[in-house]
Backbone as a printed PyTorch tensor [residue, N CA C, xyz], in Angstrom:
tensor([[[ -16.3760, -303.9960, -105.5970],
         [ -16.2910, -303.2840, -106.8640],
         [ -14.8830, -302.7020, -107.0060]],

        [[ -14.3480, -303.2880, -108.1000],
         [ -13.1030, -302.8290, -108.3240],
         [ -12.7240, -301.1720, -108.9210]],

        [[ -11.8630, -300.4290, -108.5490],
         [ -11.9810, -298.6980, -109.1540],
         [ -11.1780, -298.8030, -110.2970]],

        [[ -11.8600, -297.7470, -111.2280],
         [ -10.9110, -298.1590, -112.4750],
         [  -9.2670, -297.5840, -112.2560]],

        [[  -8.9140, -298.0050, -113.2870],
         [  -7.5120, -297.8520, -113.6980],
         [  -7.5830, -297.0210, -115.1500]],

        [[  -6.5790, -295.9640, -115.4690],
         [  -6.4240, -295.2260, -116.6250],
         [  -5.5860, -295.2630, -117.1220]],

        [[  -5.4040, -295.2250, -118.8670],
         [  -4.4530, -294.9200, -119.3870],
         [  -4.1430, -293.6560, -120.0350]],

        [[  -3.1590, -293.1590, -120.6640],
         [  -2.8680, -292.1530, -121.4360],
         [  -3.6730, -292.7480, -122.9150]],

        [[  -4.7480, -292.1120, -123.4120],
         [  -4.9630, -292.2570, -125.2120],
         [  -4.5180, -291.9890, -125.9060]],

        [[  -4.9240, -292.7270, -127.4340],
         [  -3.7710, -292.5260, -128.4730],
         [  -4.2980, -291.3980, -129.4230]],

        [[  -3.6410, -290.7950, -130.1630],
         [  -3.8760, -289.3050, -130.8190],
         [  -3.3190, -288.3300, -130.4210]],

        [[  -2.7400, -288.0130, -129.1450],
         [  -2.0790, -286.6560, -129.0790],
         [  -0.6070, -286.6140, -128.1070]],

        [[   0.1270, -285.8330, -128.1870],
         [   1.1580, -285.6830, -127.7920],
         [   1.5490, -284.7700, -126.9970]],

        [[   2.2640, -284.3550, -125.8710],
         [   2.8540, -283.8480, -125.0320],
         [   3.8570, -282.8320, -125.2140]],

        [[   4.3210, -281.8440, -125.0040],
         [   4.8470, -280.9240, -125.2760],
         [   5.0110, -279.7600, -123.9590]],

        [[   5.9120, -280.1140, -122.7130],
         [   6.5530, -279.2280, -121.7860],
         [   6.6220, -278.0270, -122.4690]],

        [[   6.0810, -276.9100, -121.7050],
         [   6.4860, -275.1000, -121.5350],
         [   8.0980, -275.4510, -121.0960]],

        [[   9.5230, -274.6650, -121.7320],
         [  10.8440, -275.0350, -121.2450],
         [  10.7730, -274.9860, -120.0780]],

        [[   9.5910, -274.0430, -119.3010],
         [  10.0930, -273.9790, -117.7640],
         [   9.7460, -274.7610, -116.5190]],

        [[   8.6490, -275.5250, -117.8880],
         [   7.6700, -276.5520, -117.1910],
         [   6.7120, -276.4330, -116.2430]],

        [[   6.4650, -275.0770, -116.7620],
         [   5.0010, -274.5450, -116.1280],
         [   3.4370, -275.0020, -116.1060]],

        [[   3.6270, -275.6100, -117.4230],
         [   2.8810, -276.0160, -118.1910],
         [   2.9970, -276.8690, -119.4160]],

        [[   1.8850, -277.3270, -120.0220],
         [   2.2770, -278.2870, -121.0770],
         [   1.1380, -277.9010, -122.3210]],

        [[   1.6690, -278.2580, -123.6030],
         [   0.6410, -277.9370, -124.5510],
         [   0.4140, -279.6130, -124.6360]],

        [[  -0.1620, -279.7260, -124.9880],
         [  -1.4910, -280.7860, -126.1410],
         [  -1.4410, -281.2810, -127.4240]],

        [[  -0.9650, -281.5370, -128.3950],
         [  -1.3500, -281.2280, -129.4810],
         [  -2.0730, -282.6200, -129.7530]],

        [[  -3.5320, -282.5210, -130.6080],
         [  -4.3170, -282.9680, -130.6240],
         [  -3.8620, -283.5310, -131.8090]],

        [[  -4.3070, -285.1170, -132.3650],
         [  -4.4100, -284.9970, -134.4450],
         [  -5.7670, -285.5580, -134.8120]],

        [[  -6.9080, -285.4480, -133.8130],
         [  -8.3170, -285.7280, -134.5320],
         [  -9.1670, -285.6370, -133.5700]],

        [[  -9.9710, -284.1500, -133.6200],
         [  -9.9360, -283.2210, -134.7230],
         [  -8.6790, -282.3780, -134.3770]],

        [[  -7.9570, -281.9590, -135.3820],
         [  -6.5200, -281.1720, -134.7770],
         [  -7.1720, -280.1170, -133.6530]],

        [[  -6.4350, -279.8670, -132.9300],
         [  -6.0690, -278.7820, -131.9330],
         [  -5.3420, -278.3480, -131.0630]],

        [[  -5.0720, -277.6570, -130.1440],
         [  -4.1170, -277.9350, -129.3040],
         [  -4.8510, -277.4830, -127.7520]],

        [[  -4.4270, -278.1470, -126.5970],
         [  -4.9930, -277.7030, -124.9130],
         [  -3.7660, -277.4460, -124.7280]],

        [[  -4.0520, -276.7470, -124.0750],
         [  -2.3200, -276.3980, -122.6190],
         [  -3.1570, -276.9280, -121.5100]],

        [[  -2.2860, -277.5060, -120.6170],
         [  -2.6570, -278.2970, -119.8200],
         [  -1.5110, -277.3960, -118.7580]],

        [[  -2.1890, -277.1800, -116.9040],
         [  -1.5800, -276.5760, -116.4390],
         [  -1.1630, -277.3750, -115.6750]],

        [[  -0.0750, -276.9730, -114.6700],
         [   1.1770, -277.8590, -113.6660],
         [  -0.0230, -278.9540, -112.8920]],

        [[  -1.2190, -279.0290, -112.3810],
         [  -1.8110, -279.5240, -111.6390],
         [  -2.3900, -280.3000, -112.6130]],

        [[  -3.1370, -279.9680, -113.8650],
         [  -3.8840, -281.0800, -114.0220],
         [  -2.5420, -282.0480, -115.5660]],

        [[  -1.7220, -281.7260, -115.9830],
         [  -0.3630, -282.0260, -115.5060],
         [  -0.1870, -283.1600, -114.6460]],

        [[   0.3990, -283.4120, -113.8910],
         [   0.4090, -283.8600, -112.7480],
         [  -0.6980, -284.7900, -112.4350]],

        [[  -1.6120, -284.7800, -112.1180],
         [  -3.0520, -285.7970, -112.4420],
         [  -3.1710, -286.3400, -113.6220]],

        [[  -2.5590, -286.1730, -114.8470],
         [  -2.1530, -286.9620, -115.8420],
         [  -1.8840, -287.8520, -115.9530]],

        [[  -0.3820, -287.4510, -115.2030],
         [   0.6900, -288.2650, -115.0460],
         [   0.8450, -289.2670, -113.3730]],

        [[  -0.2400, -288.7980, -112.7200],
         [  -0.1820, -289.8360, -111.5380],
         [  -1.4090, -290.6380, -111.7380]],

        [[  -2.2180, -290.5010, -112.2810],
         [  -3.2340, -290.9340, -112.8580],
         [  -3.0880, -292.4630, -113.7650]],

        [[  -1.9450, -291.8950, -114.9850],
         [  -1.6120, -293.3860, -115.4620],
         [  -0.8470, -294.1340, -114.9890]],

        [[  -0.2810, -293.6460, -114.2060],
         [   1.7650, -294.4250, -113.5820],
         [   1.0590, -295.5110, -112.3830]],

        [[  -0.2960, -294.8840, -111.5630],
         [  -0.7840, -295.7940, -110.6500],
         [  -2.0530, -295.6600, -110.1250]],

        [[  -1.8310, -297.1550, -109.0870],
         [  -3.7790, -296.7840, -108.5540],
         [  -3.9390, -295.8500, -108.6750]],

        [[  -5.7350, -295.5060, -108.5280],
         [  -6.3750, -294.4820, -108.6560],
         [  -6.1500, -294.0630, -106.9800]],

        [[  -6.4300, -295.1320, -106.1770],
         [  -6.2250, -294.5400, -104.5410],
         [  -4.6770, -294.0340, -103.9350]],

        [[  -3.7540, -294.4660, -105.1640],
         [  -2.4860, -294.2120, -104.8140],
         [  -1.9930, -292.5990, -105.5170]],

        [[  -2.1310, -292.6840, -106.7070],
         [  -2.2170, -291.2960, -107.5220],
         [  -3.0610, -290.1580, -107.2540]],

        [[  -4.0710, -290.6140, -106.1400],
         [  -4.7910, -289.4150, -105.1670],
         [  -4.0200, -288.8150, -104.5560]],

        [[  -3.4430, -290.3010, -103.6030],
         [  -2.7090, -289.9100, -102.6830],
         [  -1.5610, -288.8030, -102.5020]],

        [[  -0.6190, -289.1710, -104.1540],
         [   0.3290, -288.5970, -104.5950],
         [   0.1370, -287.2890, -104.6540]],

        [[  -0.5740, -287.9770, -105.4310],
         [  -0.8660, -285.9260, -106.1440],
         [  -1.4710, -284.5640, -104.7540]],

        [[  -2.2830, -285.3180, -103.6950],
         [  -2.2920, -284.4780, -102.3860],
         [  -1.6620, -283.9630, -101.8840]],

        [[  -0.4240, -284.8400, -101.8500],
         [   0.9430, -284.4620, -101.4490],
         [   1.7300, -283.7730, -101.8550]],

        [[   1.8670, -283.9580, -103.1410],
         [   2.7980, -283.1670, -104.2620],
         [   1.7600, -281.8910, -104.1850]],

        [[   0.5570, -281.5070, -104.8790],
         [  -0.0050, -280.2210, -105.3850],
         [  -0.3480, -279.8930, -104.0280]],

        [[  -0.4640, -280.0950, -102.5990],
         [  -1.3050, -279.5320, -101.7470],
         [  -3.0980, -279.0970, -102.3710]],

        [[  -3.2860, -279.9810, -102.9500],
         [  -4.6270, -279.5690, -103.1610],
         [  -5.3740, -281.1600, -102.6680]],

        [[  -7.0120, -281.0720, -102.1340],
         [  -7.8200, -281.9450, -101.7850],
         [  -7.5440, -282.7320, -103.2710]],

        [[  -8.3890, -283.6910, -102.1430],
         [  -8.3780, -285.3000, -103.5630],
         [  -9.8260, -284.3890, -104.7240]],

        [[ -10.7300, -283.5310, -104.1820],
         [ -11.3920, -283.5900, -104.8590],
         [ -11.1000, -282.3430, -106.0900]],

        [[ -10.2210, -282.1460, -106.0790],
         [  -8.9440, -281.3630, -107.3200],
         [  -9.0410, -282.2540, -107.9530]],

        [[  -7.9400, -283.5390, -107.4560],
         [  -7.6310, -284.4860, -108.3960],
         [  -8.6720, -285.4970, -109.1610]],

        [[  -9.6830, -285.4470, -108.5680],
         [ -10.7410, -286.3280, -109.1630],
         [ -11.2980, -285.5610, -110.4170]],

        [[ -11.2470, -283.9090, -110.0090],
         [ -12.1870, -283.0240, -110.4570],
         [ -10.9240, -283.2830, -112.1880]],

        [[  -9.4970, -282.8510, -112.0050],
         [  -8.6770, -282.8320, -112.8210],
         [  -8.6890, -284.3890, -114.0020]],

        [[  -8.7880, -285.6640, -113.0740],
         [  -9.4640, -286.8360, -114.1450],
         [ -10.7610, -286.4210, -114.7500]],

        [[ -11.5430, -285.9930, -113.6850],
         [ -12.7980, -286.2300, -115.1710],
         [ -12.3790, -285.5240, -116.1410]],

        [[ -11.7040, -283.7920, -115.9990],
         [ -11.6660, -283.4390, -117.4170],
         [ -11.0500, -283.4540, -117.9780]],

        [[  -9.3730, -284.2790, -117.4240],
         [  -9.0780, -285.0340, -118.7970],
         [  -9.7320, -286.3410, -119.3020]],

        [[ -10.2940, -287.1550, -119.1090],
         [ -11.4920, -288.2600, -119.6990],
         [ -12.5290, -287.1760, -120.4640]],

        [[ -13.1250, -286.2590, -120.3270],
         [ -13.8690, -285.5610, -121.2740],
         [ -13.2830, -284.6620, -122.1280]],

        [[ -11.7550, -284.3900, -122.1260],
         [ -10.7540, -284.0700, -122.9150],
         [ -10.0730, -285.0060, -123.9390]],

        [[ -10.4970, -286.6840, -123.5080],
         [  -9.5800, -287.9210, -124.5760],
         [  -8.3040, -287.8020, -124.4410]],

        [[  -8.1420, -287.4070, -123.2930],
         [  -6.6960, -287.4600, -122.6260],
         [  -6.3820, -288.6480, -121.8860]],

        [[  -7.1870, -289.3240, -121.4480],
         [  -7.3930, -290.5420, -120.5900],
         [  -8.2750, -291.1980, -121.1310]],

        [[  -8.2340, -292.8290, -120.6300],
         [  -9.6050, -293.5990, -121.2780],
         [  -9.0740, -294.9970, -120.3430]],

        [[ -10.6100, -294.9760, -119.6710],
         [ -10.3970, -296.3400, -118.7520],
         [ -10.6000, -297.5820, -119.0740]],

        [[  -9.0950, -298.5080, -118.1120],
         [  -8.6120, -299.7040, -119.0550],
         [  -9.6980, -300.6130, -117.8560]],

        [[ -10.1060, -301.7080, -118.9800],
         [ -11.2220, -302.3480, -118.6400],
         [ -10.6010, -303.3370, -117.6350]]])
């Protein structure tokens, strides 16, 4: 059984805090906006760039947090429409 793979979805846009603490969201359906913090951030962005067993990996390393952060950080961007898995 193959593990999925994710992409970034279409509708919203990215927007760095200058200090890059954080990131806003901005949503365009239904408008809104998330701030998204340095960690799940980061699981975003290692999330789409590569494997799922490799972007674990990464992100363990980089955040010092367990894989089950980073798993925990995909599901809720996938129940955020921040992510959406490529078939």
């Amino acid at each position: 059984m193959s593990r999925p793979r994710y992409e970034k979805s279409e509708g919203w846009t990215l927007s760095p805090y200058e200090d890059l603490s954080n990131a806003f969201v901005f949503m365009r359906e239904p408008p809104g906006v998330l701030i998204l913090d340095k960690a799940s951030w980061l699981a975003l962005e290692m999330a789409t760039a590569y494997s799922l067993e490799t972007a674990a990996d990464r992100y363990t390393k980089i955040a010092g947090q367990p894989r089950a952060a980073f798993d925990k950080h995909v599901s809720d961007l996938l129940l955020q429409g921040l992510l959406r898995v490529i078939a």
